[in-house]
MIBA-147676 format. One record per atom (N, C-alpha, C): residue in three letters; y, z, x. Coordinates in steps of 0.001 Angstrom, whole numbers, padded with zeros to 6 digits, always signed. Example, Ala and Ser with C-alpha at 12.3 -4.5 7.8 and 13.67 -1.06 7.14 Angstrom:
BEGIN
ALA-005690+007800+013190 ALA-004500+007800+012300 ALA-003300+007800+013200 SER-002250+007080+012850 SER-001060+007140+013670 SER+000030+007870+012900 
***
This chain:
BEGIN
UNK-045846+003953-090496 UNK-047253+003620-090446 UNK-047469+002119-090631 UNK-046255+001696-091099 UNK-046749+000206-091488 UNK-046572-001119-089887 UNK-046319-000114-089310 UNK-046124-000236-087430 UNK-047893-000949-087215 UNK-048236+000342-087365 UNK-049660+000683-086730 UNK-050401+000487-087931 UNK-050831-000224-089235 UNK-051349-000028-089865 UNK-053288+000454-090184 UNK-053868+000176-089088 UNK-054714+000883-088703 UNK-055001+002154-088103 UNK-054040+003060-087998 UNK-054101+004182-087250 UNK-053811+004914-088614 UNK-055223+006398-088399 UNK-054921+006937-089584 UNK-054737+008772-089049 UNK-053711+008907-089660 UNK-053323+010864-089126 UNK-054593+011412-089244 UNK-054049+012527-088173 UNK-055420+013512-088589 UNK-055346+014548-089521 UNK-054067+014686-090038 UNK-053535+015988-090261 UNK-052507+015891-091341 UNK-052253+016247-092072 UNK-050954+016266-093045 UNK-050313+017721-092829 UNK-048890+017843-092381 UNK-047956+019122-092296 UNK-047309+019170-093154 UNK-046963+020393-093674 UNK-045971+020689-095041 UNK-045199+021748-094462 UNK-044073+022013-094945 UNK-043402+022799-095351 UNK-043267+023684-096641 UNK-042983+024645-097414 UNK-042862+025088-098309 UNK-041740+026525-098508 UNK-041275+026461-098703 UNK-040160+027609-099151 UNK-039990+027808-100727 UNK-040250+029044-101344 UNK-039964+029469-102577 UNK-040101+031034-103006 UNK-040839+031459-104291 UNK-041189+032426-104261 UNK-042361+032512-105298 UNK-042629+031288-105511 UNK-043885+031270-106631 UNK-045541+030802-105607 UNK-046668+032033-105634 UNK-047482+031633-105181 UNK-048041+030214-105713 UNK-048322+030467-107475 UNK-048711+029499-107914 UNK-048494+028073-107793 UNK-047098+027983-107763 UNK-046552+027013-107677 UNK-046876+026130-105494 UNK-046964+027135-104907 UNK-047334+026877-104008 UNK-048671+026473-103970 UNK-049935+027206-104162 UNK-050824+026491-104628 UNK-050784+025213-104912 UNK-050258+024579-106180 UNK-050059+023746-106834 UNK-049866+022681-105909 UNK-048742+022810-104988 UNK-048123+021644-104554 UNK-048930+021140-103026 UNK-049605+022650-102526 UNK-050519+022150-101301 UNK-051784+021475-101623 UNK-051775+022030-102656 UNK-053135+021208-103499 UNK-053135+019698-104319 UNK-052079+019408-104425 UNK-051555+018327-104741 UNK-051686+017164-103741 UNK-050863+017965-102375 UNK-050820+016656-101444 UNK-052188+016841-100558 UNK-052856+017482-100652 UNK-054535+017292-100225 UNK-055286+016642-101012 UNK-055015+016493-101877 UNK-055791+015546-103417 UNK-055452+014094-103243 UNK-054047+013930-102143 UNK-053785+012475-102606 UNK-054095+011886-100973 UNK-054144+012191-099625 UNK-054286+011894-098452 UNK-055859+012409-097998 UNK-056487+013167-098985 UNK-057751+014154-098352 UNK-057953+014257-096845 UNK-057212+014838-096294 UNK-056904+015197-095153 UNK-057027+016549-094592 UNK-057390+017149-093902 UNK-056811+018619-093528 UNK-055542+019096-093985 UNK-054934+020146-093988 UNK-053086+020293-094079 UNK-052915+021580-093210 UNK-052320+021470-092739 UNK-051359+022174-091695 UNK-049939+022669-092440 UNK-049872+024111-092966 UNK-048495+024606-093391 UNK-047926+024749-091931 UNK-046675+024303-091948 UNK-046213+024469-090324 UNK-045020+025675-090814 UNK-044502+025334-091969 UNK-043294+026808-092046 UNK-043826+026787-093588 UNK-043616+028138-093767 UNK-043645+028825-094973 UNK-043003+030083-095191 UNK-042195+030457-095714 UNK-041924+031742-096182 UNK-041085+031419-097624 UNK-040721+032913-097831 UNK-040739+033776-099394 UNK-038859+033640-099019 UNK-038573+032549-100421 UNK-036941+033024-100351 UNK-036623+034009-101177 UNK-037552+035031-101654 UNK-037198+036363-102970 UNK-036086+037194-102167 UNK-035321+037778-103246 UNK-034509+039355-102846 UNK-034955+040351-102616 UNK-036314+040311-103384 UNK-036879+041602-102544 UNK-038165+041847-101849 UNK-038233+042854-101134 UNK-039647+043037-100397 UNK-040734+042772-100765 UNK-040556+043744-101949 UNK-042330+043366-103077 UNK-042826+042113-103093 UNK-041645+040913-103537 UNK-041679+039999-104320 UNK-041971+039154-103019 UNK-041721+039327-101388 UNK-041793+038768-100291 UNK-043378+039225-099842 UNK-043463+040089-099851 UNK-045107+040907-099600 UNK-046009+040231-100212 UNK-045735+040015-101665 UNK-046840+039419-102726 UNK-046989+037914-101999 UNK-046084+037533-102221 UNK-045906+036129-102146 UNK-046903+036186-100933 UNK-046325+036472-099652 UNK-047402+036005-098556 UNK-048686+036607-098671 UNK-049351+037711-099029 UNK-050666+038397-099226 UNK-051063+037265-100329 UNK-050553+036440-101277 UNK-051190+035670-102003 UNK-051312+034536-101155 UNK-050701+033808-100524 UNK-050811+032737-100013 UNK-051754+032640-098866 UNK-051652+033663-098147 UNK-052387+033725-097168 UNK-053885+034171-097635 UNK-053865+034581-098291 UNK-055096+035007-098954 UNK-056101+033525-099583 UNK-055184+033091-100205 UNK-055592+031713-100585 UNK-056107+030329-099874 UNK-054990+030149-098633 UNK-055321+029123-097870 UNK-056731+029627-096834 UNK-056817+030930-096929 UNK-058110+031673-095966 UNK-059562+030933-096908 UNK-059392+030181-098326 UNK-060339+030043-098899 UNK-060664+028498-099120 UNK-059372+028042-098298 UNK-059390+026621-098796 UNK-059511+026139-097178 UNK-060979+025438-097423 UNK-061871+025022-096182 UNK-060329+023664-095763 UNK-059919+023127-096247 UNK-059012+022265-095769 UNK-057417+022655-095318 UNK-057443+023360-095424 UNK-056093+024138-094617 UNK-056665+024699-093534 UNK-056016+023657-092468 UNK-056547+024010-090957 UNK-055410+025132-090237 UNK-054102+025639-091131 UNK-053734+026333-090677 UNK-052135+026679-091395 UNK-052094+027785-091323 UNK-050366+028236-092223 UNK-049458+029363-091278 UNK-048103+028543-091251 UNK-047403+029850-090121 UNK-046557+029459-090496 UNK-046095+031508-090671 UNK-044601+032276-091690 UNK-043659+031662-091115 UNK-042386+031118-091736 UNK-041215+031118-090911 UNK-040045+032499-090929 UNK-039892+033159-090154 UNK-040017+032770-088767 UNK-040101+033829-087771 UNK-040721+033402-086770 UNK-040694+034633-085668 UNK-040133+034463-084748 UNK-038559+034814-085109 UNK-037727+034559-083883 UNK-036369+035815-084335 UNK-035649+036412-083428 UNK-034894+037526-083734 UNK-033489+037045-084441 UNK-033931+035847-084813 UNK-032431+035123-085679 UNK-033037+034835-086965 UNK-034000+035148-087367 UNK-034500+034633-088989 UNK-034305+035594-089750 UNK-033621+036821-089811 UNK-033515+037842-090582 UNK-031850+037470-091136 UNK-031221+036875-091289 UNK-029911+036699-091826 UNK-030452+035444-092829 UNK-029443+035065-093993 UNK-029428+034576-094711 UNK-030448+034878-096062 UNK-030644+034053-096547 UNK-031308+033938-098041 UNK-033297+033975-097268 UNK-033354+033589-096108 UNK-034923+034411-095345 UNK-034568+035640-094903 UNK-033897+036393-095102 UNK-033716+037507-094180 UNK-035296+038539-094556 UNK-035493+039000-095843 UNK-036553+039757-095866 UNK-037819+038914-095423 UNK-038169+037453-095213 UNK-038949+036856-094764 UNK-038915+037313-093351 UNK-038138+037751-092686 UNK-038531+037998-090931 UNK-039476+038275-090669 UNK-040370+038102-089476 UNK-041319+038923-088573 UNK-041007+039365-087603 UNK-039798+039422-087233 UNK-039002+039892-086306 UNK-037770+040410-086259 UNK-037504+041669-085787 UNK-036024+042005-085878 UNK-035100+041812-084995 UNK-034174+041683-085629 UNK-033069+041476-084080 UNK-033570+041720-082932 UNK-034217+043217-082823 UNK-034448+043555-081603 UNK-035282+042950-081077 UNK-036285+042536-081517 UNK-037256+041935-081167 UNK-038379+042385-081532 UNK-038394+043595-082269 UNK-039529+044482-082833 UNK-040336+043466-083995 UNK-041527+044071-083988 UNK-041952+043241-085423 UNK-041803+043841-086578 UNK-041496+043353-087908 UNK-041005+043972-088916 UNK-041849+044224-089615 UNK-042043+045393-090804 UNK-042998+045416-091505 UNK-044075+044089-092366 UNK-043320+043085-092633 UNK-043727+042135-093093 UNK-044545+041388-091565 UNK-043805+041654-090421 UNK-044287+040601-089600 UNK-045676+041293-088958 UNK-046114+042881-088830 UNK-047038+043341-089075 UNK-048362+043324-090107 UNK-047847+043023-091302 UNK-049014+042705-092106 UNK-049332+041227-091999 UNK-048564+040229-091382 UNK-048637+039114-091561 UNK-049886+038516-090291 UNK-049639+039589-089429 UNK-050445+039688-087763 UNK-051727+040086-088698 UNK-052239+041133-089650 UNK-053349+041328-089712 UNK-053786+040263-091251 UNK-053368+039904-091113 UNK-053949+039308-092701 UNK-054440+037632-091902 
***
């Protein structure tokens, strides 16, 4: 920015990966406090072991940014038939096959 020093974003993008809503809260709310900008979650998901703890997590988050007039927008990672392996695996919205997964179903209506 120090290129262009008159040119100002429209938008601030985050990332976030964890398993604490609160703490998510916390930190999107943080960097909107210091740029007052819109924010754009571009990836987000739940690194928990289990379902519950993956379910909560996004029904809270999503629930939350639906209230916060400055979040112009939040999307799960990931919807692609390769995000179900590793430490995201219960984060998928997609299964191998290509089906949508229970999580990636509630994630469509919420």
């Amino acid at each position: 920015m120090a290129a262009v020093p008159d040119v100002k974003p429209d938008y601030i993008a985050l990332h976030y990966y964890g398993t604490d809503s609160t703490a998510f809260e916390t930190y999107v709310t943080q960097v909107y406090n210091l740029y007052k900008l819109p924010i754009y979650i571009t990836e987000v998901a739940s690194t928990a072991s289990d379902i519950n703890s993956v379910t909560t997590f996004m029904t809270n988050i999503t629930a939350w940014c639906d209230k916060q007039s400055w979040v112009a927008g939040i999307f799960w990672f990931a919807a692609s038939r390769t995000a179900d392996t590793g430490n995201l695996a219960l984060s998928a919205l997609m299964s191998s096959t290509g089906s949508r997964t229970a999580l990636g179903n509630l994630y469509c209506t919420s």
